[in-house]
C-alpha positions in Angstrom: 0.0 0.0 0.0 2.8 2.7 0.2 3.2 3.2 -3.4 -0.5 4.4 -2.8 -1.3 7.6 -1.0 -4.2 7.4 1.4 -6.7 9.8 2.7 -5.2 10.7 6.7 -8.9 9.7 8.0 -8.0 6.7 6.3 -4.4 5.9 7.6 -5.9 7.0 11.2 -8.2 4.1 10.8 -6.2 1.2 10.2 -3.9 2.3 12.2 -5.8 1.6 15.7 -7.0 -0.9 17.2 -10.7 -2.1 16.5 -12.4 -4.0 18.6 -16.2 -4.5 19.2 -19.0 -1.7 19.2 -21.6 -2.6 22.3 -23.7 0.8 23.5 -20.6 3.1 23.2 -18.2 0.6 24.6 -15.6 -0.5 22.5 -14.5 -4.3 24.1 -12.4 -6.8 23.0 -13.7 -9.8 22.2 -14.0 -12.2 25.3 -11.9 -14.6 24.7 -9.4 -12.3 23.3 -9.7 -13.4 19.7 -9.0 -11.6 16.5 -9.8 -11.4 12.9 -6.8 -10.4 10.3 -7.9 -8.1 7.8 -6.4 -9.3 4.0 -5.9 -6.9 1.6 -7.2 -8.8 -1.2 -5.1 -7.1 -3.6 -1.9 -8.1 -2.2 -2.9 -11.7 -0.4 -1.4 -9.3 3.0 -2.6 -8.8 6.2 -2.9 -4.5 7.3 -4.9 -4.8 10.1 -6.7 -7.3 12.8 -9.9 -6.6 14.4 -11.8 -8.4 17.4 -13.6 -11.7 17.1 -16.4 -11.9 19.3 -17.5 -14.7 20.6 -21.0 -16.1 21.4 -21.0 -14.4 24.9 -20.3 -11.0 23.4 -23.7 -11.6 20.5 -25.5 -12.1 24.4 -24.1 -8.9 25.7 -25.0 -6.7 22.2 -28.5 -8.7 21.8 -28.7 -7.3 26.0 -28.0 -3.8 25.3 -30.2 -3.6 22.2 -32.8 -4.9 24.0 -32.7 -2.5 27.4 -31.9 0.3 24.3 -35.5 -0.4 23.1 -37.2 -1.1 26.0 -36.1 1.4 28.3 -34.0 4.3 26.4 -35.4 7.2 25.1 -35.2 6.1 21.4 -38.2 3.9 22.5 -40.1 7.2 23.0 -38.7 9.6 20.0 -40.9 11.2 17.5 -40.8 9.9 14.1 -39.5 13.5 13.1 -36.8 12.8 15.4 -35.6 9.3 13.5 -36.4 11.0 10.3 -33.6 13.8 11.4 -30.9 11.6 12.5 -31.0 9.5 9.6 -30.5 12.5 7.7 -27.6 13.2 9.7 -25.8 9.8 9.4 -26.4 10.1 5.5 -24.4 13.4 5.5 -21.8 11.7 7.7 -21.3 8.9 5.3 -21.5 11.4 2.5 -18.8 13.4 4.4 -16.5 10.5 4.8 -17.3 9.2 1.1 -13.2 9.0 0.4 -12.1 7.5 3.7 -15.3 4.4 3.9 -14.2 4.3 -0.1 -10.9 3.4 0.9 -11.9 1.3 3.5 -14.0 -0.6 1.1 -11.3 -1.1 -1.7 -9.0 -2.0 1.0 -11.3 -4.7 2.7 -12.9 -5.6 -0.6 -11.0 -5.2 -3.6 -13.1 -3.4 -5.1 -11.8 0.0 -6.9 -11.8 3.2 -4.8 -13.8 4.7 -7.8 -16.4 1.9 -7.8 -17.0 2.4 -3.9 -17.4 6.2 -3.8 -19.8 6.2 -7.1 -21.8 3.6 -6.7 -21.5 1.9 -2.9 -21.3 5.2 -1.0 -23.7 7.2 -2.9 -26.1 4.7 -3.5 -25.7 4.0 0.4 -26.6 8.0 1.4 -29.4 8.0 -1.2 -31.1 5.0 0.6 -30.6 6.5 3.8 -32.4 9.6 2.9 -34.9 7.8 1.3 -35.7 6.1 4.4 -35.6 8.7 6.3 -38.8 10.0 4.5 -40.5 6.8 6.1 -40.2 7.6 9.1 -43.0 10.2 9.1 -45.1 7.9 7.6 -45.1 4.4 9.3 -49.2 4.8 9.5 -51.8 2.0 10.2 -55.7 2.3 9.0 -59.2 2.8 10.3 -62.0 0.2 10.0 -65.6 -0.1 10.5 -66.2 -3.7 12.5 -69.7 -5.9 12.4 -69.2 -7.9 15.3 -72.6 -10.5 14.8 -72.6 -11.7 17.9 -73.0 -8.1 20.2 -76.5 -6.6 18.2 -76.1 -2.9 18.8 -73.1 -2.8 19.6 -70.6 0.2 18.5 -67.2 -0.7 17.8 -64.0 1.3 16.9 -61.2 -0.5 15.2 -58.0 0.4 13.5 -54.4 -1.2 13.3 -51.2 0.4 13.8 -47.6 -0.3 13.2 -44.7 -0.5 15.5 -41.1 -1.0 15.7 -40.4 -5.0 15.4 -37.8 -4.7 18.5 -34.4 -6.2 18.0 -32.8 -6.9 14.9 -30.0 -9.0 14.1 -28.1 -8.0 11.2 -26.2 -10.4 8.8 -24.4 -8.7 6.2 -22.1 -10.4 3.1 -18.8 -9.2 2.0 -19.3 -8.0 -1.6 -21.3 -4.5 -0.8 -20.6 -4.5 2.9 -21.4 -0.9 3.7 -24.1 -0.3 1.1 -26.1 -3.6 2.3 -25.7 -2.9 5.9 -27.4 0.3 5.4 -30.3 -1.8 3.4 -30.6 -3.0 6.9 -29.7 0.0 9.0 -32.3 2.6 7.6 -36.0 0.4 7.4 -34.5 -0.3 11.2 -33.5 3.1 12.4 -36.7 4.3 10.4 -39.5 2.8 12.0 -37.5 2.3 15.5 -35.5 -0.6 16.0 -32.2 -1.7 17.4 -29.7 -3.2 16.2 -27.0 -5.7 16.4 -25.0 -5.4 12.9 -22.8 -9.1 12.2 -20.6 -7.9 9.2 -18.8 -10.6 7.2 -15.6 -12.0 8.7 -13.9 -11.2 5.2 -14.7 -7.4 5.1 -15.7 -5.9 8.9 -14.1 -2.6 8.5 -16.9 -0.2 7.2 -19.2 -1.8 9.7 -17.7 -0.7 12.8 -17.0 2.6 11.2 -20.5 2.7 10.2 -21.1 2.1 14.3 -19.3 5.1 15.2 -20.1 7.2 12.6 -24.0 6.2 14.4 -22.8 7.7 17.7 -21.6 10.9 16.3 -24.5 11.4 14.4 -26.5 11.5 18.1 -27.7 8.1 18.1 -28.4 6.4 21.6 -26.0 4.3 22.7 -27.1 0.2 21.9 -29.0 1.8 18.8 -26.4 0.1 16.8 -24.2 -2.6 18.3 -21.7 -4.0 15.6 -19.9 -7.8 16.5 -17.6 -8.9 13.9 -17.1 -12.5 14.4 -17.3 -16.1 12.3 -20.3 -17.4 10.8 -20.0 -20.5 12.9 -19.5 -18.5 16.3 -21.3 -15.3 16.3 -23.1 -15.8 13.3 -25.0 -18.8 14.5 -25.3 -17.4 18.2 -26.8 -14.1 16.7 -29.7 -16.2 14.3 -30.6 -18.9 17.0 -30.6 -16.3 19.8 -33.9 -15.9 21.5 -34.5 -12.1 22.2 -33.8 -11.1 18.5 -37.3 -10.4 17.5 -36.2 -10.2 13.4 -33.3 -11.6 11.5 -32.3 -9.8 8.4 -29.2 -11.6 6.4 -27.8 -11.5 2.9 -25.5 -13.9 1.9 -25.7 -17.8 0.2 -28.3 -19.3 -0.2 -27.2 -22.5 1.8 -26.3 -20.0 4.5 -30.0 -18.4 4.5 -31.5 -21.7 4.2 -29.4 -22.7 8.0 -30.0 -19.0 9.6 -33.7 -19.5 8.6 -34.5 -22.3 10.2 -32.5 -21.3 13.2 -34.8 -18.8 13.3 -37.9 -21.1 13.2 -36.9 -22.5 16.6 -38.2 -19.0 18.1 -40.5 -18.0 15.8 -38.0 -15.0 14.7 -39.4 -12.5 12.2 -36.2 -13.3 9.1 -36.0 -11.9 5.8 -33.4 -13.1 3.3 -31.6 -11.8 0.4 -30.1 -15.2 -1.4 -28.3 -15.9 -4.0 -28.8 -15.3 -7.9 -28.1 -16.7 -11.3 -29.5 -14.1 -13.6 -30.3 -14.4 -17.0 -29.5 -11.4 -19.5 -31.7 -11.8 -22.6 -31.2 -10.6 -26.0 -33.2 -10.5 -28.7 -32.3 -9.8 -32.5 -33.9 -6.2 -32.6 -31.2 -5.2 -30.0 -28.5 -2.4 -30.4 -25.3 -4.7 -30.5 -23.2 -2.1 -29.3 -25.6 -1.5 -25.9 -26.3 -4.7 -25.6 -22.5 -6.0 -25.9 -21.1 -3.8 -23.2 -24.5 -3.9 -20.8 -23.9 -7.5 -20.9 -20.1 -7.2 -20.3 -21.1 -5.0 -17.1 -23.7 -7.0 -15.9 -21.4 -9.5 -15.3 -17.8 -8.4 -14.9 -19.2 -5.3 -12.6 -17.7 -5.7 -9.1 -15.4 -8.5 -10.3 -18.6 -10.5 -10.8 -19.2 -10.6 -7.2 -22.8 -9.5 -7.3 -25.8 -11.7 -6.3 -27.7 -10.4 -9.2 -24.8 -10.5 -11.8 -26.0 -11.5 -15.5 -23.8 -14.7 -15.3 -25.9 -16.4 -18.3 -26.1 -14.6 -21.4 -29.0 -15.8 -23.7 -28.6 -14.4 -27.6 -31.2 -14.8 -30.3 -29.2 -17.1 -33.0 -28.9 -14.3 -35.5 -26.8 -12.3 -33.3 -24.9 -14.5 -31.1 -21.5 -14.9 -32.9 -21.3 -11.2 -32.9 -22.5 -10.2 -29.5 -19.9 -12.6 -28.0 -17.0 -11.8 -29.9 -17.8 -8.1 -29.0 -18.0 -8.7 -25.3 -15.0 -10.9 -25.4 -13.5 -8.4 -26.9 -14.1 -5.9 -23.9 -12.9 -8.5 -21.5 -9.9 -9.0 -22.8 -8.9 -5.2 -22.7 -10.2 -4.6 -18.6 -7.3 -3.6 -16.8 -6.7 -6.0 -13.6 -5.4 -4.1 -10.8 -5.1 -2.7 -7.1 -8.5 -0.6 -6.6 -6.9 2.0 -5.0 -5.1 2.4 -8.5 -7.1 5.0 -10.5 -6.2 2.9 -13.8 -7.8 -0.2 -12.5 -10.9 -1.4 -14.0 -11.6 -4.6 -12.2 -10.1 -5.4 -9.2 -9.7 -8.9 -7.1 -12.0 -11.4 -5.8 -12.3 -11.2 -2.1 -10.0 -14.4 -0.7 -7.8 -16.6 -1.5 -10.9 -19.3 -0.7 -13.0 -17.7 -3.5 -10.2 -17.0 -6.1 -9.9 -21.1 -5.6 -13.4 -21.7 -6.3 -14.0 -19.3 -9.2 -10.8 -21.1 -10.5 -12.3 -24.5 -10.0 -15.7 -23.8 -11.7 -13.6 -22.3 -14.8 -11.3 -25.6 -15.0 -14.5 -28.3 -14.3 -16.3 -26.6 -17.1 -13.2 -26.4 -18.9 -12.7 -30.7 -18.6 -16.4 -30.7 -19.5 -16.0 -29.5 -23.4 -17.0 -26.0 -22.9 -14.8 -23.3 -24.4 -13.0 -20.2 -23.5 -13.4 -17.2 -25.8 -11.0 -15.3 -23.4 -9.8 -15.4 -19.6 -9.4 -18.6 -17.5 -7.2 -18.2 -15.8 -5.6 -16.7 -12.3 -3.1 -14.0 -11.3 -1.4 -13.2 -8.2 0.1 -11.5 -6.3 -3.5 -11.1 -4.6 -7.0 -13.0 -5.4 -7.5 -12.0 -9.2 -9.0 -14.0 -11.7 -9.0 -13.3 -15.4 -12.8 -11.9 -17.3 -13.4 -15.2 -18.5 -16.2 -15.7 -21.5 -17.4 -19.5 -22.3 -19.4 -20.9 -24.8 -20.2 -24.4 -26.1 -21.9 -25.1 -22.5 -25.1 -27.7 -21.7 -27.8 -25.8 -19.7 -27.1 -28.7 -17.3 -23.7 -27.8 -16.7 -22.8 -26.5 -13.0 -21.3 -23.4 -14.7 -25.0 -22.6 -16.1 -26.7 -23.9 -12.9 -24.8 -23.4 -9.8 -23.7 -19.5 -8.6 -20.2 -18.8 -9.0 -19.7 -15.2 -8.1 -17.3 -14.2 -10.2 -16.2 -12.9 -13.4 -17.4 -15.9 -15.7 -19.9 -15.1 -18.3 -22.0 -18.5 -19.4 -23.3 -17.2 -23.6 -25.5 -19.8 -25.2 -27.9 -18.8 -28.3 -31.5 -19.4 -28.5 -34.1 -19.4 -31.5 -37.2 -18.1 -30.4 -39.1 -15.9 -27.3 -40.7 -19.4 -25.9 -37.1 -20.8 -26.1 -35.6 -17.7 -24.1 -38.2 -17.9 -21.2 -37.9 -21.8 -20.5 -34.1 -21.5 -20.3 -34.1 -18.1 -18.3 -36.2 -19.7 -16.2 -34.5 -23.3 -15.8 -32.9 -22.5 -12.3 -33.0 -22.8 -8.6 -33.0 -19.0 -8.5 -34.7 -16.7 -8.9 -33.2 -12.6 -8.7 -32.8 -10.5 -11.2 -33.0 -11.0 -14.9 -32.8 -8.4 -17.9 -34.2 -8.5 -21.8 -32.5 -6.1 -24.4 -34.7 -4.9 -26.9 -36.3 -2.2 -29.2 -39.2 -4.0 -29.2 -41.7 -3.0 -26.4 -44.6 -5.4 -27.1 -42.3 -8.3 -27.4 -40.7 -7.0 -23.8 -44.0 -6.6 -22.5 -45.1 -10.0 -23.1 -42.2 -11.2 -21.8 -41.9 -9.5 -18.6 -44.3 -11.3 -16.7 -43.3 -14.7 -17.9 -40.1 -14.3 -16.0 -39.6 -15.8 -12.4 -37.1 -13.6 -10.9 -38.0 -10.7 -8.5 -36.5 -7.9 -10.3 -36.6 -7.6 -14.3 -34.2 -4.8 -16.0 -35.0 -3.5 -19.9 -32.0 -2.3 -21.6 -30.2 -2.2 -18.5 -28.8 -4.7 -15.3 -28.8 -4.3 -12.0 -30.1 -0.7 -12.2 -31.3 -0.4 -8.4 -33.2 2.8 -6.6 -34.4 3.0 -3.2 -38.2 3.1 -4.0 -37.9 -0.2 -5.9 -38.1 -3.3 -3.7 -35.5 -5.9 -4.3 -35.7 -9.6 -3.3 -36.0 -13.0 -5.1 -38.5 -15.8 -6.5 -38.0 -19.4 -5.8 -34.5 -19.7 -3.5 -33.1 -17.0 -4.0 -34.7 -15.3 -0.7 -38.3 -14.5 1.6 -39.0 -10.9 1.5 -37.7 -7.9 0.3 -35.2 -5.0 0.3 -35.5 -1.1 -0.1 -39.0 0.4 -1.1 -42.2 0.6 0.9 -42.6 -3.1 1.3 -39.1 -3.6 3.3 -40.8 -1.3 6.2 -43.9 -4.2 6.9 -40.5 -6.0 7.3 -39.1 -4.4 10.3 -42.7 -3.5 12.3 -45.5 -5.7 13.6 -49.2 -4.6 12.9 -51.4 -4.7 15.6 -55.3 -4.8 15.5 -57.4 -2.4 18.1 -61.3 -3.2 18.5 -63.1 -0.9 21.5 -66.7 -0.9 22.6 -67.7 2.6 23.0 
């Protein structure tokens, strides 16, 4: 990193010590553990942070919960919330460079990527929320009760804060999808215990105090880096979380969820995704070509919604994928915090091996390589790697990789398009790329995936809910719908 100049809010940062966030004490974990912190883009450790341990998930899930039952966030006016999310926006906002940093650093993703895209789109969502908060409203009914004749009746339902959430977070978009979670749960009055990925924990706890200098109660936000296996699994089995929220695999959600069965815990989850990207023959190339190249190689491929299987009416397909192999081969591989860089690392060692092994089964399988392939060190990278000449059977078409492979296959007609799109376990995001409109429309519904994209991918805004079909997750993200997630409605009938 010292060929690299970094912002001094930055340097300041790794430089200390981070240990746990619980109200506004800052512990170590209890048995003293810690977490090295890789720079993916070098394979080298910069910094450690603490590992807590099943004891400290008890003491955060203890403090959120005397936080919302006896603080006085329990008792603040929704104008209130609606102000200090508007405040911890403009703190992110104002540490944009430093959390960017942070992220490349953690990550691998480019600086540039981080500040344009996770950041903002972070601040935006934030201040979207915090228009909800004013408006968390339940409804008035009229009641026929058959069994009291004569009787009057008034009845209505309200909305209130679930309680206690428990936060899950993955490592590719660590800050932006904590705040997914933060805002519907600082917006309607929750607290919450934030679990960031063991890969990437650094934005989180600086998410935690960046909470606390925006004015927020202490045990608002707790933050407990730790293992899956260890604080992970005591945080979505404990029994005084009232909601689980978790994005991540989907064989991960499928173990948290039924963890969360055993006390009836409120969960939502945001799975995995093998999206389809759809072209037909009325398409602009061009557009089509390098949407396609984005939706996949964007973020290193490390996007749960990433157009991994590219679909091509016949008439175009030859074309189309010599164009997009053609922008693979010329991304420049490289640091993030290296302005030239266009794609940077995978996260781990562990996932650069099992990109790689997808790639070379395929490979042994008959399917071909129109570019990439391979991997690169020093650091986690793997090569943008097009492949063709691949059965929809194979596991590179069926199973999630999450990473930079792109899967191309043609097909003849609209019919043919929808049954392959839709031949998956998942069920996410999908995009078609066409001028024509009726054909889109038509299409559109026929899709099983919870988000649909037209001449774009992975185009996301904070009024827009976003979630899966089939196993790629319950519930959803962002949008009016995520706040029935994250409050309980409660019925009121009164004789008068």
């Amino acid at each position: 990193m010292s060929e690299f100049t970094l912002h001094p809010d930055t340097q300041a940062f790794i430089s200390r010590t981070h240990p746990l966030l619980i109200g506004d004490q800052r512990p170590e974990g209890r048995d003293g553990g810690t977490i090295d912190v890789i720079n993916p883009a070098t394979g080298e450790k910069f910094t450690q942070v603490a590992r807590a341990t099943a004891e400290d998930v008890n003491q955060a899930v203890a403090c959120a919960r005397q936080t919302f039952e006896d603080s006085g966030w329990s008792r603040m006016t929704p104008v209130e919330r609606e102000r200090l999310l508007w405040r911890f926006a403009d703190l992110i906002e104002a540490n944009a460079q430093s959390l960017a940093e942070l992220e490349c650093m953690d990550n691998g993703k480019s600086v540039a990527v981080a500040g344009a895209v996770d950041i903002q789109l972070a601040v935006n969502f934030l201040r979207y929320m915090a228009g909800w908060a004013t408006k968390i409203e339940g409804s008035s009914v009229q009641p026929s009760v058959p069994f009291m004749p004569g009787a009057q009746f008034h009845g209505y339902t309200t909305r209130e804060p679930v309680g206690v959430v428990g936060a899950i977070v993955a490592w590719n978009f660590p800050l932006l999808l904590a705040c997914w979670k933060l805002g519907p749960a600082l917006a309607t009055g929750c607290t919450v215990v934030l679990k960031p990925a063991e890969d990437t924990p650094l934005t989180a706890l600086r998410l935690g105090e960046l909470a606390l200098e925006a004015g927020y109660p202490p045990g608002v936000l707790n933050v407990v880096p730790g293992l899956g296996q260890d604080a992970g699994a005591a945080l979505s089995s404990h029994p005084d979380v009232d909601k689980l929220t978790f994005t991540g695999s989907t064989g991960v959600g499928k173990m948290i969820g039924k963890a969360a069965m055993d006390h009836m815990t409120r969960v939502t989850l945001e799975l995995g995704g093998k999206s389809p990207t759809i072209v037909l023959d009325d398409a602009d190339p061009q557009d089509a070509a390098a949407g396609a190249a984005n939706a996949i190689f964007f973020n290193q491929g490390q996007v749960c919604c990433a157009g991994s299987r590219l679909y091509v009416q016949r008439k175009l397909f030859d074309n189309l994928v010599a164009d997009i192999t053609d922008i693979a081969g010329k991304i420049q591989l490289g640091n993030g915090l290296d302005p030239t860089t266009e794609m940077g690392p995978l996260v781990s060692a562990v996932q650069q091996q099992r990109v790689q092994g997808f790639i070379d089964k395929g490979v042994s399988e008959g399917a071909r390589l129109t570019t990439g392939g391979d991997s690169q060190g020093p650091g986690f990278f793997v090569q943008p790697t097009v492949v063709v000449d691949v059965d929809q059977r194979s596991s590179l078409v069926q199973e999630e990789i999450f990473g930079p492979v792109l899967v191309a296959m043609p097909f003849d007609d609209i019919d043919e398009a929808i049954r392959i799109a839709n031949d998956s376990q998942y069920g996410l995001g999908a995009s078609i790329w066409s001028n024509n409109l009726s054909a889109v429309h038509r299409m559109v519904p026929r899709i099983k995936s919870g988000s649909v994209w037209v001449n774009c991918h992975t185009a996301l805004d904070p009024s827009l809910p976003f979630g899966g079909f089939k196993q790629s997750g319950l519930g959803r993200e962002m949008g009016a719908a995520c706040i029935e997630h994250y409050t309980e409605v409660k019925s009121v009938l009164m004789k008068v």
